[in-house]
C-alpha positions as CSV (number, residue, x, y, z in Angstrom):
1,X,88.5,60.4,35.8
2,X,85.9,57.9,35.6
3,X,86.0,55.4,32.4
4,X,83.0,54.7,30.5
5,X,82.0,52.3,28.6
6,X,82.2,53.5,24.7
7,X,78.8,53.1,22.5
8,X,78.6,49.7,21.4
9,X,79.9,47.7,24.6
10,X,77.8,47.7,27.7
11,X,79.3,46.5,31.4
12,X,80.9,43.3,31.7
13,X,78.8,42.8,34.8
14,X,75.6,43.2,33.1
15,X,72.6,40.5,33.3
16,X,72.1,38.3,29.8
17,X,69.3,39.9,27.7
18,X,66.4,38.0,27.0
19,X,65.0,37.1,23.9
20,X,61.3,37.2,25.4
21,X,61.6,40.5,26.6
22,X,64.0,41.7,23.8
23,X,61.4,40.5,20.6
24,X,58.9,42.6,21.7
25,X,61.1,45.8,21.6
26,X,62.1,45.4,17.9
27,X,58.5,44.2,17.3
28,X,57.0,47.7,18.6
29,X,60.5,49.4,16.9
30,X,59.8,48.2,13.7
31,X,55.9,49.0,14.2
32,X,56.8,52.4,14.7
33,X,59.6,52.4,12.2
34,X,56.2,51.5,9.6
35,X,53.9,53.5,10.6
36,X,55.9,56.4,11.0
37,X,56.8,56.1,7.2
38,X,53.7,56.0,6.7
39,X,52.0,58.8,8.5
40,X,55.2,60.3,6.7
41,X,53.6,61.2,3.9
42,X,53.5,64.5,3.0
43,X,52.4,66.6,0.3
44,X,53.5,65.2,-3.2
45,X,54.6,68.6,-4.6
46,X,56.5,69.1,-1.7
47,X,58.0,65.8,-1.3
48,X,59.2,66.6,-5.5
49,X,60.3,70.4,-4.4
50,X,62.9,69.3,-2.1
51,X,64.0,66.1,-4.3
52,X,64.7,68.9,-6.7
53,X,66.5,70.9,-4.0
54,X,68.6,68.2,-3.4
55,X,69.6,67.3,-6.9
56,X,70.6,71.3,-7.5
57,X,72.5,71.4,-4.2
58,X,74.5,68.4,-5.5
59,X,75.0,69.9,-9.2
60,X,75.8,72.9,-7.2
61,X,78.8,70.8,-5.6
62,X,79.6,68.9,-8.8
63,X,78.3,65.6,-7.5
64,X,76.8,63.7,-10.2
65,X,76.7,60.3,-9.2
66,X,73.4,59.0,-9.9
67,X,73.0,59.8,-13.6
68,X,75.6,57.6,-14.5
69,X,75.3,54.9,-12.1
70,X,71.7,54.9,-13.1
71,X,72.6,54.7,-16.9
72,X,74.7,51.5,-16.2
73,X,71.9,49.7,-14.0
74,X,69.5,50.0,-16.8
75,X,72.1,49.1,-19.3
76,X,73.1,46.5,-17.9
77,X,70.6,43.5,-16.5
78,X,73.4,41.5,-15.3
79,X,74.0,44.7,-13.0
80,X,70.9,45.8,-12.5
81,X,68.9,42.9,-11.7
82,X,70.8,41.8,-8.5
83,X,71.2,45.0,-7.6
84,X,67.2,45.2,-7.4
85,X,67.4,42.3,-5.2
86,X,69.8,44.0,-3.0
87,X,68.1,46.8,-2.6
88,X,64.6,44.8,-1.6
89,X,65.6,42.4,0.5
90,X,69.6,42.8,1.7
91,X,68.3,45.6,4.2
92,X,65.4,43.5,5.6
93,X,67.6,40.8,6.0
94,X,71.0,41.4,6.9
95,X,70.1,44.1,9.5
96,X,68.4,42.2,11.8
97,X,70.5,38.9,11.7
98,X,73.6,40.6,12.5
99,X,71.5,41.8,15.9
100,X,70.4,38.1,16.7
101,X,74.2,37.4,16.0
102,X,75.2,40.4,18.5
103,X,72.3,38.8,21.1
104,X,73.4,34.9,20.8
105,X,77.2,35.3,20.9
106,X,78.3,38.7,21.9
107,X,75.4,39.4,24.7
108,X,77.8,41.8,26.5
109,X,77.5,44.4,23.5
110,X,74.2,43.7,22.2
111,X,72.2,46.6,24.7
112,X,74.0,49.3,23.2
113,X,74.4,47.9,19.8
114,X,71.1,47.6,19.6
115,X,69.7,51.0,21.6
116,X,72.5,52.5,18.8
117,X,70.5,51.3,15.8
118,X,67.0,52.3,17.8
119,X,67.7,55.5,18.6
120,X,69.4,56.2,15.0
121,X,66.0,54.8,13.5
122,X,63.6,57.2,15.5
123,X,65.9,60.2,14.1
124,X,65.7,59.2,11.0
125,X,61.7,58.6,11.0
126,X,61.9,62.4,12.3
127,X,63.3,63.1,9.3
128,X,60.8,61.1,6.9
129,X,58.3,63.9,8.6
130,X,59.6,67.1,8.5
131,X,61.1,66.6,4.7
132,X,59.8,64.6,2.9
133,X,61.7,63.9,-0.6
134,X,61.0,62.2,-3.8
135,X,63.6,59.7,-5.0
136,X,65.1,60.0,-8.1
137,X,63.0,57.8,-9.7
138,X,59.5,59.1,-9.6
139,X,60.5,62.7,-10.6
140,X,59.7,63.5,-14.2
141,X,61.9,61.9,-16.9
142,X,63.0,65.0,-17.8
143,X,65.4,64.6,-15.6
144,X,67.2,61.2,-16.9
145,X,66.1,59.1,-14.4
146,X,65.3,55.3,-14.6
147,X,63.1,53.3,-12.4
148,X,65.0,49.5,-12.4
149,X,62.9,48.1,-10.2
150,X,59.8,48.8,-12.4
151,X,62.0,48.2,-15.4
152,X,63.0,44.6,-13.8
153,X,60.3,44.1,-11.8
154,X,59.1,40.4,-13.8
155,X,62.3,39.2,-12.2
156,X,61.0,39.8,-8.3
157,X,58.3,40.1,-6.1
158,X,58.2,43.9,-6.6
159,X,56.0,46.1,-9.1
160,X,56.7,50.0,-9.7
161,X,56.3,51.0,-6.4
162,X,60.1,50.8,-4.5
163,X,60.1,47.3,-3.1
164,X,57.0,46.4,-1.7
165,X,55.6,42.9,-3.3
166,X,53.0,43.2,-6.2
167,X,49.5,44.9,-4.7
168,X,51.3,46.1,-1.6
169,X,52.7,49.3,-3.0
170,X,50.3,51.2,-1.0
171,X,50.9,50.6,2.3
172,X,54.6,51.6,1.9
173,X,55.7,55.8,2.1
174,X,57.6,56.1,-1.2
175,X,58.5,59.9,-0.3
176,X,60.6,58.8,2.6
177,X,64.1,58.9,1.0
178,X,66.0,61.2,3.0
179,X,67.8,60.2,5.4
180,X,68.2,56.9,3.8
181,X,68.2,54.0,6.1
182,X,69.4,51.6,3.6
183,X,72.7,53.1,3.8
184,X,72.7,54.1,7.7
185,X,71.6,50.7,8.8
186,X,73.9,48.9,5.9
187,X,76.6,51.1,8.2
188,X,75.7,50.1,11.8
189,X,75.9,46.5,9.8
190,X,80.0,47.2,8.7
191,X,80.6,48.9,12.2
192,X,79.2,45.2,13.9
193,X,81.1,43.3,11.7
194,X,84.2,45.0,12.3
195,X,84.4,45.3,15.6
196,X,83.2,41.8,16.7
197,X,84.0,39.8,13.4
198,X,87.3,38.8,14.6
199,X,88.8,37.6,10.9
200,X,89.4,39.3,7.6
201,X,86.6,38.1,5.7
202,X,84.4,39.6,8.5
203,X,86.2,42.7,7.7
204,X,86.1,42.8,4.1
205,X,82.7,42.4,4.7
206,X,82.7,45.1,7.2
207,X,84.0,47.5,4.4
208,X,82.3,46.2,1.4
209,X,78.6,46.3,2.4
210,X,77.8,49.6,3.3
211,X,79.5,51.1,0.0
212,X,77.8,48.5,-2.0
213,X,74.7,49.4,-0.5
214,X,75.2,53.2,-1.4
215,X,76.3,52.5,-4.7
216,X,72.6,50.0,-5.3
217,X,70.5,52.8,-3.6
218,X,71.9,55.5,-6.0
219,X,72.1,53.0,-9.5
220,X,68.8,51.8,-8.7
221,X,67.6,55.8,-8.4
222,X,65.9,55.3,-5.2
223,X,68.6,57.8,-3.1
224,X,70.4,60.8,-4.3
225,X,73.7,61.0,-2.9
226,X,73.1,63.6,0.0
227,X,70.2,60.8,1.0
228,X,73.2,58.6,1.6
229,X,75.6,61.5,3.6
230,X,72.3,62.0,5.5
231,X,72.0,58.2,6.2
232,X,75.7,58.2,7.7
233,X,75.2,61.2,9.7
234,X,71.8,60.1,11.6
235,X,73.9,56.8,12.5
236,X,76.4,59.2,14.0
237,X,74.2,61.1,16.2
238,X,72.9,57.7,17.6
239,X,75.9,56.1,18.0
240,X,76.5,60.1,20.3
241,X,73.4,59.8,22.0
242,X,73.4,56.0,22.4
243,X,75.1,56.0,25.8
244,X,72.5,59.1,27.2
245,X,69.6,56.8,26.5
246,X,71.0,53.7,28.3
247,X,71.2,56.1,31.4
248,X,68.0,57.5,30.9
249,X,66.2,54.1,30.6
250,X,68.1,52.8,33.4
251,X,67.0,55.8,35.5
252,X,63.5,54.9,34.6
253,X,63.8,51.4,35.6
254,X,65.2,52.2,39.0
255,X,62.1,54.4,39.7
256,X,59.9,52.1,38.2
257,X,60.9,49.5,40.7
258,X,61.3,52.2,43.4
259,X,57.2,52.7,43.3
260,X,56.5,49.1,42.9
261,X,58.7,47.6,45.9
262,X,56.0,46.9,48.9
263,X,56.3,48.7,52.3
264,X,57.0,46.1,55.0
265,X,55.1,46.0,58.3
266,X,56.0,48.1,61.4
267,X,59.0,46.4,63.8
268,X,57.2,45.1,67.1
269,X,59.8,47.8,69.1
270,X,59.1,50.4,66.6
271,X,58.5,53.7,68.5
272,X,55.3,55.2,68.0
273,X,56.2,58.7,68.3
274,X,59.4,59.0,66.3
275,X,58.8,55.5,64.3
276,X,62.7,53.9,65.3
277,X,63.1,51.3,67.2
278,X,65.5,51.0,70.1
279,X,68.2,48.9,70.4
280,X,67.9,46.0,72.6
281,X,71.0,46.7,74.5
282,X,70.7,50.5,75.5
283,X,69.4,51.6,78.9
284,X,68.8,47.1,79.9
285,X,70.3,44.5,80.5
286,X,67.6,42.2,79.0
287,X,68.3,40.5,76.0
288,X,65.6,37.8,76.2
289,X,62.6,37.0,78.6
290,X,64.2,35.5,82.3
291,X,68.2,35.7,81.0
292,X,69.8,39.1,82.5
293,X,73.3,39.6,82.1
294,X,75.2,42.6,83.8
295,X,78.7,44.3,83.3
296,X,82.0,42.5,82.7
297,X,80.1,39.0,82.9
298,X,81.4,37.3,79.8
299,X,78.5,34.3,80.3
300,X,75.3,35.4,81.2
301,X,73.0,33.7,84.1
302,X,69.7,33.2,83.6
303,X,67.1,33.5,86.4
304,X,63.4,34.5,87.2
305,X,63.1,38.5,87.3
306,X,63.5,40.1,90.8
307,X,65.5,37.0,91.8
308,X,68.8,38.3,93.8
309,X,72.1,37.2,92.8
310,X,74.8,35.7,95.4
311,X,77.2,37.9,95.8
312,X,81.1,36.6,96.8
313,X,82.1,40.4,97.1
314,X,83.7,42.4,94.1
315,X,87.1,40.6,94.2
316,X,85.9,37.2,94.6
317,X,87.2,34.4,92.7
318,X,86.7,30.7,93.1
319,X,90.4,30.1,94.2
320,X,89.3,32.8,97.2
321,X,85.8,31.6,98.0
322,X,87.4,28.3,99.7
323,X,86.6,25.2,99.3
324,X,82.9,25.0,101.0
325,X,81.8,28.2,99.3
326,X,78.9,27.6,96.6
327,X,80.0,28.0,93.1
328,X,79.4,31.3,91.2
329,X,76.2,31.2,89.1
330,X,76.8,29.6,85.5
């Protein structure tokens, strides 16, 4: 049976990626990460029906996580406040220096490392569309939730709208927290680090980010739970379908370059009616202009066409011809 290469390790033979060709990729990734959150949107009451969804689903299951982690941000600055920071800048940050790590010093993984954390993004911006979910924090206090990042916000750049900087609430989708990417890219971070860390802090690393990161994204009341299981499971399916997209976007390179390689110019011997051309040594003995050769003569002689050959008779040798009999063509 054929071995492939797992998700996350491409073939040792494989050409060096580029930085010129690769920054354009996360540039237009990240573009569409944006604007699909954006166009995300959604209808508000909506957005609040299916945050309320969630939140009976999980009391439905006994999982009551956020209300006290929530409690204990807002409680407690010294807990709170770097957890803010976390949240607003750990996932901006983080994320895409562990993929220049990957690129500058473990080349031979970075393709499907990063085509994992692409295609897991795309799912997920599927999933900003078709439900979209208010966090914990905007629904009605009623429901005991805190905001921390507005409640701590004259210690960062943020205001009281998730973690956009002051005046640039607006051009961020605020409904967009299932799945949550926080946690799922906080997870392709852990999965990096253990696999091509190499040393024990690496790995303690590995382990501690992600659950840190779930813990700040429910505390801080920007992810219900589920948000977080949701986050972990659209990582899954594109660390599954990682592999199918390598193959697909090799298959449309090959075909690419298939239509773009030029069409040479017809062989002078080419035949006109079938379009082959024959070979020089079937049906003649010409291999060049004026130099003939004929069977079982290991040299050939060269002479002017239709000039005859001397012939010493078909047993003829030198030794035989005698000593006065003209030497065999050369």
């Amino acid at each position: 049976m054929a071995q492939t290469d797992a998700p996350g390790e491409s073939t040792p033979g494989a050409s060096r990626p580029r930085w010129w060709t690769e920054l354009p990729v996360i540039m237009v990734l990240y573009a569409l990460y944006s604007a699909g959150r954006l166009l995300a949107r959604g209808d508000v009451s909506t957005a609040v029906d299916h945050g309320l969804a969630i939140l009976r689903f999980e009391k439905t299951l006994h999982l009551n996580a956020e209300h006290p982690l929530n409690r204990l941000f807002t409680a407690e600055p010294w807990i709170g406040i770097p957890a803010d920071f976390w949240y607003a800048s750990l996932h901006y940050l983080v994320t895409p220096a562990i993929l220049v790590w990957i690129f500058r010093s473990r080349s031979v993984h970075y393709r499907a490392a990063r085509t994992w954390l692409m295609t897991s993004t795309l799912i997920a911006l599927v999933g900003f569309t078709l439900l979209p979910t208010c966090p914990p924090r905007l629904l009605a206090a009623g429901h005991g939730f805190v905001d921390t990042m507005a409640q701590y916000s004259d210690y960062g750049w943020w205001a009281g709208e998730a973690s956009a900087p002051r005046g640039l609430g607006g051009m961020t989708n605020q409904y967009a927290a299932m799945p949550s990417l926080h946690v799922g890219w906080a997870l392709w971070c852990g999965v990096m680090l253990w696999r091509y860390g190499g040393n024990r802090l690496t790995r303690a690393t590995a382990v501690a980010y992600p659950l840190v990161t779930t813990v700040v994204v429910m505390g801080t009341a920007n992810h219900y739970f589920l948000d977080a299981v949701a986050g972990a499971a659209v990582m899954g399916a594109g660390l599954l379908l990682a592999q199918p997209v390598m193959r697909l976007a090799d298959l449309a390179w090959t075909r690419l370059g298939a239509l773009r390689e030029p069409v040479g110019p017809a062989l002078p011997g080419a035949s006109r009616a079938g379009g082959s051309s024959a070979s020089p040594a079937a049906g003649s003995s010409i291999v060049s202009a004026g130099c003939q050769t004929s069977a079982g003569e290991r040299i050939p002689g060269q002479r002017r066409p239709g000039q005859r050959r001397p012939s010493t008779g078909p047993s003829a040798s030198p030794a035989d011809a005698g000593d006065g009999a003209p030497a065999p063509a050369r």
